[in-house]
C-alpha positions, -999 to +999 in steps of 0.1 A: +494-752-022+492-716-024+459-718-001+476-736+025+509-714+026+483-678+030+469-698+061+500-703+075+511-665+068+474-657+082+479-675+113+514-659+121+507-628+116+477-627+139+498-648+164+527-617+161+497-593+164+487-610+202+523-612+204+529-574+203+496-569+223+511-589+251+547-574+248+526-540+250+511-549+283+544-565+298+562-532+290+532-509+308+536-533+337+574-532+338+571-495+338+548-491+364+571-514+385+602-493+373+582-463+389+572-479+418+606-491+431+621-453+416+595-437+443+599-436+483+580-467+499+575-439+531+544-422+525+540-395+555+562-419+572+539-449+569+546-480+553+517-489+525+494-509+546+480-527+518+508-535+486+498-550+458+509-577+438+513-581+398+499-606+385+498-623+348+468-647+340+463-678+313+458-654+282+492-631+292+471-604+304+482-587+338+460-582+371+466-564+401+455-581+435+463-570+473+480-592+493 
């Protein structure tokens, strides 16, 4: 019984860890949309000609990719 209750422990505690890992990445990608909406779109008075987009795949990790 004891066995079966350290699995359970084992197994939620490594699901918290990719938990945190994810929240981690979330937060980085927050930020750098936080700074990029705090900056001036206008670059030497140009639009960007090629924004890109954020992105979050199966496993909750994040990927940027151009439009």
């Amino acid at each position: 019984v004891i066995e079966a209750k350290q699995k359970i422990i084992d197994a939620q505690e490594k699901r918290i860890g990719s938990l945190d890992a994810a929240n981690s990445r979330l937060m980085a990608a927050l930020t750098q949309v936080k700074e990029r909406y705090s900056t001036p779109n206008l670059r030497n008075g140009l639009s960007p000609s090629n924004p890109t987009k954020l992105s979050i795949t199966e496993n909750g990790e994040f990927k940027n990719s151009s439009c």
